[in-house]
ZAMARGU-4260 file (C-alpha; in steps of 0.2 Angstrom, whole numbers, plus 5000, padded with zeros to 4 digits):
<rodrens>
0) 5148/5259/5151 | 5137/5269/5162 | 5128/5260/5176 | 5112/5255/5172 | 5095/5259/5183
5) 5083/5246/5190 | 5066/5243/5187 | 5056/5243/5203 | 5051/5230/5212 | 5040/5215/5205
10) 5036/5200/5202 | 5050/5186/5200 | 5047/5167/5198 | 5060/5156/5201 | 5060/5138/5197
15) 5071/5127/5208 | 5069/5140/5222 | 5072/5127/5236 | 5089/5122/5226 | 5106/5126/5233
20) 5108/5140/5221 | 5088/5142/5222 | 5087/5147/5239 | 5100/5160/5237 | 5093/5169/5220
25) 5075/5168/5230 | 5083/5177/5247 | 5092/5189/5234 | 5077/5194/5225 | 5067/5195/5242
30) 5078/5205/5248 | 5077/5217/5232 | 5058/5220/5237 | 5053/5206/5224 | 5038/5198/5228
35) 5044/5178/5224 | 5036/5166/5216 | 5044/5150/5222 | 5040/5134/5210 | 5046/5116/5208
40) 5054/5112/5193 | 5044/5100/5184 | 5048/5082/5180 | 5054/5078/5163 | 5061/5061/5157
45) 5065/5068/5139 | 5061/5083/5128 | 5046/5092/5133 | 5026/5095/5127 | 5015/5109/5121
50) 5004/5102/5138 | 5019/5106/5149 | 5022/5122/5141 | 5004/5124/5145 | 5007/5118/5163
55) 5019/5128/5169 | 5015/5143/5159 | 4997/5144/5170 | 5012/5146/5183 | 5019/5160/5178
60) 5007/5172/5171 | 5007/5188/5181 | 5026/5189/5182 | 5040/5201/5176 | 5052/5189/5174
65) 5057/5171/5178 | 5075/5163/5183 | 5081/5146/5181 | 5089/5139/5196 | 5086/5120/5194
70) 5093/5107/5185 | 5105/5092/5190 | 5125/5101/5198 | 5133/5084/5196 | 5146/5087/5188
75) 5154/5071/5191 | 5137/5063/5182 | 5135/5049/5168 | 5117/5046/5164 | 5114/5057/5149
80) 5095/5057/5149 | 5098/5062/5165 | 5107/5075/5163 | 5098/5079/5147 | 5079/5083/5156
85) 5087/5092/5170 | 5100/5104/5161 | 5096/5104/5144 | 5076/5102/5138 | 5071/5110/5155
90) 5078/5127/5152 | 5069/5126/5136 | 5053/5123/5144 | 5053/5137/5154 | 5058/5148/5140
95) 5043/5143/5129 | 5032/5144/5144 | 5036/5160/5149 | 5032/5164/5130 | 5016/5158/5132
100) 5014/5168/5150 | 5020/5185/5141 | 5034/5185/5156 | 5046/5196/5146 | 5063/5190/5152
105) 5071/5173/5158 | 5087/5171/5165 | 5093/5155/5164 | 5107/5150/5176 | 5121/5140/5164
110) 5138/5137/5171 | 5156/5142/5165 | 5159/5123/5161 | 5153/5123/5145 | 5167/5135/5138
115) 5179/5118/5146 | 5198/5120/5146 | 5197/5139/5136 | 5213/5149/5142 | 5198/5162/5147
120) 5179/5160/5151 | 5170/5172/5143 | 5152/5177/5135 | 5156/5171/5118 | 5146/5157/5113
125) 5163/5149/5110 | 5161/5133/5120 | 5172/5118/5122 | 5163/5104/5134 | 5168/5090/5140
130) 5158/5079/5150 | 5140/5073/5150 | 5138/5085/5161 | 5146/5101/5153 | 5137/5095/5136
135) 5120/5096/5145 | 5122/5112/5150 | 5127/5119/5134 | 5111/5109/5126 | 5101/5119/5143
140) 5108/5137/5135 | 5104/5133/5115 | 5085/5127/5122 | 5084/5142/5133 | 5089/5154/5119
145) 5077/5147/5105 | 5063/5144/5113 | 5064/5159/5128 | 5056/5178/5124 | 5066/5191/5117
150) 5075/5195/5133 | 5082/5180/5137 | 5100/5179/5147 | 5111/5165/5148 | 5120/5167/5165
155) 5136/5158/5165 | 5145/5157/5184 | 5161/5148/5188 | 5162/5137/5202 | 5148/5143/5216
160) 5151/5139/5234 | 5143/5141/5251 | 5138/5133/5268 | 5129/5116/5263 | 5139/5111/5248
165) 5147/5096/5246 | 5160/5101/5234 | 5164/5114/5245 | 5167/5102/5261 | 5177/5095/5249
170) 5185/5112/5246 | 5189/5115/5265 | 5197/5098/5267 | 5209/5100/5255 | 5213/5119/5259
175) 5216/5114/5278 | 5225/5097/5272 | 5245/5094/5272 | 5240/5091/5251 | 5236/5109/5249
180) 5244/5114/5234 | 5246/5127/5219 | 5255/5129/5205 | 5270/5144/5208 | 5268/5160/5210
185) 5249/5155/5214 | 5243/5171/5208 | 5233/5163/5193 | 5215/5169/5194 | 5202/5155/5204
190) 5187/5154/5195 | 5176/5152/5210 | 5160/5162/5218 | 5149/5161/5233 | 5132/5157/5231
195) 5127/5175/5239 | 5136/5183/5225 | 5125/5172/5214 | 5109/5177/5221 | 5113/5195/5220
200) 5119/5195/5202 | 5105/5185/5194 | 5091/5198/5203 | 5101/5211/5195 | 5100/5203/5179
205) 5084/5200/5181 | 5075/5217/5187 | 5090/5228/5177 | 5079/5241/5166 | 5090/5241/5153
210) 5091/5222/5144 | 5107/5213/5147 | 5115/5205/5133 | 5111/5185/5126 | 5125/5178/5137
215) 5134/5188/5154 | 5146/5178/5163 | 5148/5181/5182 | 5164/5194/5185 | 5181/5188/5192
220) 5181/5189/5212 | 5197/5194/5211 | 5205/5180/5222 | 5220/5170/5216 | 5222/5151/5216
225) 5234/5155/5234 | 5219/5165/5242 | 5206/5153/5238 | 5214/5139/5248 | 5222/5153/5260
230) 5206/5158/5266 | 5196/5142/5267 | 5213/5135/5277 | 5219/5148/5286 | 5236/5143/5281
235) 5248/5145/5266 | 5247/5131/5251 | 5262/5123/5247 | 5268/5130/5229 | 5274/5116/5217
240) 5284/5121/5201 | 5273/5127/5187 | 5277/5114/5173 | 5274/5096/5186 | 5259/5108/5190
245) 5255/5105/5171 | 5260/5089/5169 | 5253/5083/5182 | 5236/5088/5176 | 5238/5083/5158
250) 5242/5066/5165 | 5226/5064/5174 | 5217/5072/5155 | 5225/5058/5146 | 5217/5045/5159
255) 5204/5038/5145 | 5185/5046/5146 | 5173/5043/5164 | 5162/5059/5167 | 5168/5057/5185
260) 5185/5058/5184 | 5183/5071/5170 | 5173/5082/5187 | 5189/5078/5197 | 5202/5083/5184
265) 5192/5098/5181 | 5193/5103/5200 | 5211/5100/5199 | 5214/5112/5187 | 5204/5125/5195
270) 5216/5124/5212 | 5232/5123/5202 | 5231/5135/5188 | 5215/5143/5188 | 5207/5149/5174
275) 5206/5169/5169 | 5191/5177/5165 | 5186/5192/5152 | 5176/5208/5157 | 5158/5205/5165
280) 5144/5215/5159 | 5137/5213/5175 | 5154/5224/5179 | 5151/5239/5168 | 5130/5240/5173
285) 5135/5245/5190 | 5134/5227/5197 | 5145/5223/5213 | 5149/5207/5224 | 5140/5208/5238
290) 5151/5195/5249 | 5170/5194/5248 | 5186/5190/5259 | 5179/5188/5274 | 5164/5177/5269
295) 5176/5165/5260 | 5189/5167/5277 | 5169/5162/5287 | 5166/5148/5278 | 5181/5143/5278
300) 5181/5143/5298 | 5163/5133/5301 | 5167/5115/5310 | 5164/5102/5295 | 5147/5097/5304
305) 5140/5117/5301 | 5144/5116/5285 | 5125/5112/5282 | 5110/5118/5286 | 5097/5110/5300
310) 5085/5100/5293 | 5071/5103/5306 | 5064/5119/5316 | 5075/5117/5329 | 5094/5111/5327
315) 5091/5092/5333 | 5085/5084/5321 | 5103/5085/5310 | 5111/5093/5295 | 5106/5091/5277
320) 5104/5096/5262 | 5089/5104/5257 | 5087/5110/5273 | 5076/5126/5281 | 5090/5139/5287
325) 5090/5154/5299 | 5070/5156/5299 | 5065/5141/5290 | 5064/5149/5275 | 5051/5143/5260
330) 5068/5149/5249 | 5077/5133/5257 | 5064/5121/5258 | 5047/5121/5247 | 5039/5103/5251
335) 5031/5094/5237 | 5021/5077/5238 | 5026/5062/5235 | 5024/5056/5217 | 5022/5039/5221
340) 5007/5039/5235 | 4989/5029/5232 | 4981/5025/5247 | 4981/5007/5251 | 4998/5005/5243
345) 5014/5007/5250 | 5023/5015/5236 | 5034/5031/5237 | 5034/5041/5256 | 5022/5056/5256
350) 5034/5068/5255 | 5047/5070/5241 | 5064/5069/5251 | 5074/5070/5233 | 5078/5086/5238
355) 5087/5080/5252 | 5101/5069/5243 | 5112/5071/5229 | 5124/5055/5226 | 5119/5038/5229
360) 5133/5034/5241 | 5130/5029/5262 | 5136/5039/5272 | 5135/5056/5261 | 5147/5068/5266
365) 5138/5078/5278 | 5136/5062/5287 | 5155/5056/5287 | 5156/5062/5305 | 5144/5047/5313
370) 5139/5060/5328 | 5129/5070/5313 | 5119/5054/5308 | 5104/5060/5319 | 5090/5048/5317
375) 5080/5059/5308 | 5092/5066/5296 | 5096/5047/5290 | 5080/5043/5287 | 5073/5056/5278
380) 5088/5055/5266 | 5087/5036/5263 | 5068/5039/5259 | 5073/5052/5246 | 5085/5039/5238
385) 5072/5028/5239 | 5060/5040/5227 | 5075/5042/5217 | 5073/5023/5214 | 5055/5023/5210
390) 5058/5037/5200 | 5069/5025/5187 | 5085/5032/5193 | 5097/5017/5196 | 5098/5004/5208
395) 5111/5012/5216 | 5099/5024/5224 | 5091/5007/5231 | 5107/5004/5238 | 5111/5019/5246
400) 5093/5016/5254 | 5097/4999/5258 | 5114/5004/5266 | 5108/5017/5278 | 5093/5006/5282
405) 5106/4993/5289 | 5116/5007/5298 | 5099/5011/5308 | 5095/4993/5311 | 5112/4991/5320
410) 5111/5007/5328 | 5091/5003/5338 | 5092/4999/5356 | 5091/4984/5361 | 5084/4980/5378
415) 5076/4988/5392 | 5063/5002/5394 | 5069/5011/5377 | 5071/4994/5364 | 5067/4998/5349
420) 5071/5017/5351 | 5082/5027/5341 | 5089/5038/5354 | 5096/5054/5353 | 5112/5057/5364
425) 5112/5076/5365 | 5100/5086/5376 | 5088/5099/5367 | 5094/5115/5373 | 5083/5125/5367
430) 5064/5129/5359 | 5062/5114/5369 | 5071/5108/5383 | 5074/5090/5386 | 5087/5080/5392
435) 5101/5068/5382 | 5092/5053/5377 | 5079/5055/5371 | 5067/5048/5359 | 5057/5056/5344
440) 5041/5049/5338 | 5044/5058/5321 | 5060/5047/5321 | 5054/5033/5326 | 5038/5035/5311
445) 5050/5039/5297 | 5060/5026/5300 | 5048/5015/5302 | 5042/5019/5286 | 5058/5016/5278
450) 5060/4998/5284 | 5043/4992/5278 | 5049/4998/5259 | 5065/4991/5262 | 5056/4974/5268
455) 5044/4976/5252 | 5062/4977/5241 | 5071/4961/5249 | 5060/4953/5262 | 5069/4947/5280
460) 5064/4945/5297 | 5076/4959/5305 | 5066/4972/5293 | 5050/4965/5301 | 5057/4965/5319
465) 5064/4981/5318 | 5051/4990/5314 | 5037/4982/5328 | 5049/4987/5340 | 5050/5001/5334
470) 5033/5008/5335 | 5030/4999/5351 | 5036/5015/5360 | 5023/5026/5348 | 5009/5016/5361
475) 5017/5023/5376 | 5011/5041/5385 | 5028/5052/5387 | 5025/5053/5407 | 5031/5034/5404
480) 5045/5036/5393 | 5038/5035/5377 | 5029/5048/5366 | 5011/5050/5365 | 5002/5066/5373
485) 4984/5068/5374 | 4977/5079/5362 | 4959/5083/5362 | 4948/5067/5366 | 4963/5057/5357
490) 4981/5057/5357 | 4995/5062/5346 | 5015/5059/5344 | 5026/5070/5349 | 5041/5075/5341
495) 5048/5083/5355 | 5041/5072/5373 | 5040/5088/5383 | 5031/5084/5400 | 5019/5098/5394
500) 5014/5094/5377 | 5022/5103/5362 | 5013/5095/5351 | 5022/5099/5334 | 5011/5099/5321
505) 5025/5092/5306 | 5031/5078/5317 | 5014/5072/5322 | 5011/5069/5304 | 5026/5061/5301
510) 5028/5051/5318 | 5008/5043/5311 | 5013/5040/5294 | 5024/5026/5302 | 5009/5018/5308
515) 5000/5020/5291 | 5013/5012/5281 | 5016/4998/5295 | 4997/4994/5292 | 4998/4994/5276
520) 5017/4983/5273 | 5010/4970/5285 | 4991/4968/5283 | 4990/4974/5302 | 4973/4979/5309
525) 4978/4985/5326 | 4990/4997/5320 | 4979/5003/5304 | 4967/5008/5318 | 4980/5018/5329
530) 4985/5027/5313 | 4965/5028/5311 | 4961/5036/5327 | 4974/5048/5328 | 4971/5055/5310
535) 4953/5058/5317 | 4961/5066/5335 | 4971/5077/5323 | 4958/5080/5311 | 4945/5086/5325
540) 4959/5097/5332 | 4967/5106/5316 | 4957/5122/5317 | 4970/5125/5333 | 4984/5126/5322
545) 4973/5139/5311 | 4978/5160/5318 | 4966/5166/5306 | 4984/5171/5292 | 4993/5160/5298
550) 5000/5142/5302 | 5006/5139/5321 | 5021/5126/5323 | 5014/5120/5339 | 5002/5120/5353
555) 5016/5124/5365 | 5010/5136/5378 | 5024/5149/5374 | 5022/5168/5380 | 5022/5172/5361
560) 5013/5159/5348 | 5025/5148/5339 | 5020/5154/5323 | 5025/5141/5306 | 5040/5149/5298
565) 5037/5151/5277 | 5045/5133/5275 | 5035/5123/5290 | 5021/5135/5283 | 5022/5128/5265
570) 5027/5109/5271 | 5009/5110/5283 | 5001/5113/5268 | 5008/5097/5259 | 5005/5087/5274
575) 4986/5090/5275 | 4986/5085/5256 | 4994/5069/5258 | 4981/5066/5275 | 4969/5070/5264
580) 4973/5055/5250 | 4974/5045/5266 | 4958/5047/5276 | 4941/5055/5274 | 4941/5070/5286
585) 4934/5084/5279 | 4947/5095/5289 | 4962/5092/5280 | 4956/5098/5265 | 4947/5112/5273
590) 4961/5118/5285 | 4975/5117/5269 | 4964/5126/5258 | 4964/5142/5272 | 4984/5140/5274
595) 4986/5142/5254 | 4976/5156/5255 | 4984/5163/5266 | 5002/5160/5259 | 4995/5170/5242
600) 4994/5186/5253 | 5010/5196/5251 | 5003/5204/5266 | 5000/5189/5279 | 5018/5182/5273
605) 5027/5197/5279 | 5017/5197/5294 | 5021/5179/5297 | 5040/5182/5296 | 5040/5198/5307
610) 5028/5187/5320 | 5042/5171/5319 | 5056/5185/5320 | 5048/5192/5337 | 5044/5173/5343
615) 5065/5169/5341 | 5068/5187/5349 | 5058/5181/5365 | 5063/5162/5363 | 5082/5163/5354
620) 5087/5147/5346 | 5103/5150/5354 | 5107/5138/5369 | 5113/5150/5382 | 5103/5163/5379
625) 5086/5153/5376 | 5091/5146/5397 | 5093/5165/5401 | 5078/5172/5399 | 5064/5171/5413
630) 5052/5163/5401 | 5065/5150/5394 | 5059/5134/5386 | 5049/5124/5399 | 5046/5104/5399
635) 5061/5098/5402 | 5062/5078/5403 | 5074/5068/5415
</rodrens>
């Protein structure tokens, strides 16, 4: 067929757009010269109403097209109403929302499992699933095509991999492992993409002038079983005779039915025999990869611990899923409240950290290494399980809270100047210099804030020890080794305990949230009033962090303004929200009113990415280079 032309650039929503497959559809689109709409997907225990049609629908009036990017990527997954909401009602939602919006096309992201064991993936709706998991999503595209406008596509993609991923850690392992293996020759086609690739081709689809057909599936990458493996290894697989190859596999089918081992089999299969795939649409419209050999051979070649991205603005604070990336982007990390916070109550945290964990085990793997387990990073990840748990979703999410609670407990100093400190062992090296060993109120908060919940859930003395000593240190200035700063006619915490303050605006909040809940857990006046007088200190100084379009990160007296990046403008925003169930300041509401305004200007966002692009130009996030410029990061702390 002839390649097809493009319609100009518009408007695109994409639902799940701080998702792993989310992010990289949103950057794509961007990228494209779409203005994006990033939105939550909404929460849904079963099949959804004409009020959430209503709901999101309010969401997505405006724009040319809307993309699915959400729903649960377990594969390995049991829970069937689980899996149900996330991958199969949800996609049909959005469909009959985007009805009612008049959005005239919907790409919904499927995957390639729901055609199974097929000797060929194609775009028939030929489907063979078999699992929980690969039934949901086949329930996901009849939803999506029933209930979505006329032009709605069902995007099918085979495996999908990139930086962050824990199947493909998994990946890099076994490539680089003595159990690297293919069936012989090895030619067989792998089934696999990278998420890039995925971004790209679900823009196209979705701006394409010319409307694609009811199902596309994601083109062959052209890499063979051996190359896969070859290029995330950097070493040859050993070949194995083609039928032990089979045998082997059909062996582990016939292992009796568990939606976990049927994941695993699955993958199995894929690194031994592959799996072909028919002609791509996408092929014949003009559509080409935008990342091949190389990227897999780059990926392939990151340490296990860069596998991820950082969690916070500056790289100390740890890896993580759900995580902001080069610039913080809003595509990586979009923030939402808490759906368990009442003030008075010590519920759910203020922040929902789902986003942040995706199996209910301690350590996850991007934490296997234990010099990865940065305070900060553990924390926030147990508090996710913990909304997991409130949420309904197990007791095993309890658990997995419970377990990394006791991993902090045994990792707090004990003794001396810094008991009750979480310490981290690595200097800062750059936006903020500071030497190894430091403490980080925001780390210190957080964690705080997980002990009361887990002392709420099981009671004990260690919970309640813990965590006074914990916030003892939030009491002392940082010209004495702890971590307050003066700020105004008040104080704040600092995340950072430069000599000169920095005064981070995200880990204030979160550093004095561990007094709120600490006040709340135990009935305690003395520290209610510390959270008290530093909400108003913060309150009566907001309008500092106000540029007038803008959001600053800090109050660090830089030689260019530390401006919010799109993710720390976004998670500012849900801050002041949460403050503002919290205390009655007039501020918070006032000052997070003026940031969303200015996040609705198409103009002030760009303006705010070239401003942060010249801020890391002057102060590089780069170690050597940040200490090589005259101006490089001042404050250091001995």
């Amino acid at each position: 067929m002839t390649p097809v032309s493009m319609n100009p650039p518009g408007r695109i929503a994409v639902v799940g757009a701080s998702g792993f497959v989310g992010t990289a559809v949103a950057g794509a689109a961007e990228r494209a010269g779409h203005e994006v709409v990033a939105l939550s997907a909404p929460r849904l225990s079963g099949p959804w109403t004409s009020a959430d049609v209503s709901a999101l629908a309010d969401r997505l009036r405006g724009c040319d097209a809307v993309i699915n990017a959400a729903g649960c990527s377990d594969a390995g997954a049991g829970d069937v109403d689980t899996l149900n909401a996330a991958n199969g009602h949800l996609p049909g939602l959005i469909g009959a929302a985007a009805v009612a919006a008049r959005v005239p096309r919907f790409v919904h992201i499927s995957s390639a499992a729901v055609q199974g064991r097929r000797p060929m993936l194609d775009d028939s709706m030929h489907r063979e699933p078999f699992s929980p998991y690969s039934e949901s999503k086949c329930l996901g595209e009849d939803q999506a095509l029933r209930h979505g406008p006329e032009q709605t596509v069902v995007y099918r993609p085979p495996g999908v991999h990139g930086a962050g991923r824990r199947t493909t850690s998994s990946l890099v392992r076994i490539a680089r492992s003595p159990g690297a293996v293919v069936a012989a020759p090895g030619t067989d086609n792998s089934p696999q993409v990278l998420v890039g690739n995925v971004g790209s081709a679900v823009t196209f689809l979705a701006a394409v002038s010319d409307a694609p057909p009811r199902v596309v599936i994601h083109p062959s990458e052209e890499l063979s079983t051996r190359d896969i493996l070859f290029l995330l290894g950097g070493k040859e697989p050993r070949r194995i005779p083609r039928r032990a190859a089979i045998g082997a596999i059909a062996a582990l089918e016939r292992g009796g039915p568990s939606a976990r081992i049927d994941a695993h089999v699955r993958r199995a299969r894929m690194l031994l025999l592959g799996q072909q795939q028919a002609h791509s649409w996408l092929t014949g419209a003009g559509w080409r990869p935008l990342y091949s050999r190389d990227a897999w051979k780059a990926l392939g070649d990151l340490p296990a611990t860069e596998n991820q991205e950082n969690v916070t603005e500056t790289a100390e604070q740890g890896p993580g899923p759900g995580a902001p990336g080069l610039f913080s982007s809003a595509k990586n990390f979009a923030p939402e409240l808490g759906g368990h916070v009442e003030r008075g109550t010590l519920g759910g945290y203020f922040i929902d950290f789902r986003i942040k964990t995706d199996e209910a085990s301690w350590p996850p793997p991007w934490m296997a290494d234990e010099g990865s387990r940065l305070p900060v990073a553990v924390a926030q990840w147990a508090l996710g399980c913990y909304e997991r748990y409130l949420d309904g979703e197990g007791d095993q999410w309890l658990q997995a809270a419970t377990d990394a609670g006791e991993y902090l407990l045994d990792t707090q100093v004990s003794g001396g100047p810094k008991d009750g400190a979480w310490l981290y062992p690595k200097p800062s090296k750059h936006t903020y210099k500071i030497s190894a060993g430091w403490v980080s109120a925001m780390a210190q908060g957080e964690i705080a804030s997980l002990l009361v919940r887990l002392h709420k859930e099981h009671g004990g003395d260690r919970y309640v020890d813990a965590t006074r000593r914990a916030i003892r240190l939030m009491s002392i200035p940082v010209s004495e080794g702890g971590v307050q700063a003066p700020l105004g006619d008040g104080f704040f915490l600092e995340e950072y305990p430069t000599q000169t303050p920095s005064l981070v605006l995200n880990g204030g909040i979160f550093a004095i949230w561990g007094w709120y809940d600490v006040g709340v857990a135990f009935d305690d006046a003395e520290t209610t009033a510390l959270f008290a007088a530093s909400a108003r200190a913060l309150g009566d100084n907001l309008h500092r962090y106000d540029l007038g379009t803008w959001s600053r990160y800090d109050l660090f007296p830089f030689p260019v303004v530390n401006i919010a990046s799109s993710a720390y403008h976004l998670l500012h925003i849900t801050q002041l929200r949460a403050m503002a169930k919290l205390v009655d300041h007039p501020e918070y509401t006032r000052i997070a009113d003026r940031f969303e305004a200015y996040n609705a200007s198409p103009m002030k966002r760009r303006i705010a990415f070239g401003r942060k692009t010249a801020f890391r130009l002057v102060i590089p996030r780069n170690a050597h280079l940040a200490h090589r410029v005259p101006w490089g990061p001042r404050g250091e702390r001995s």
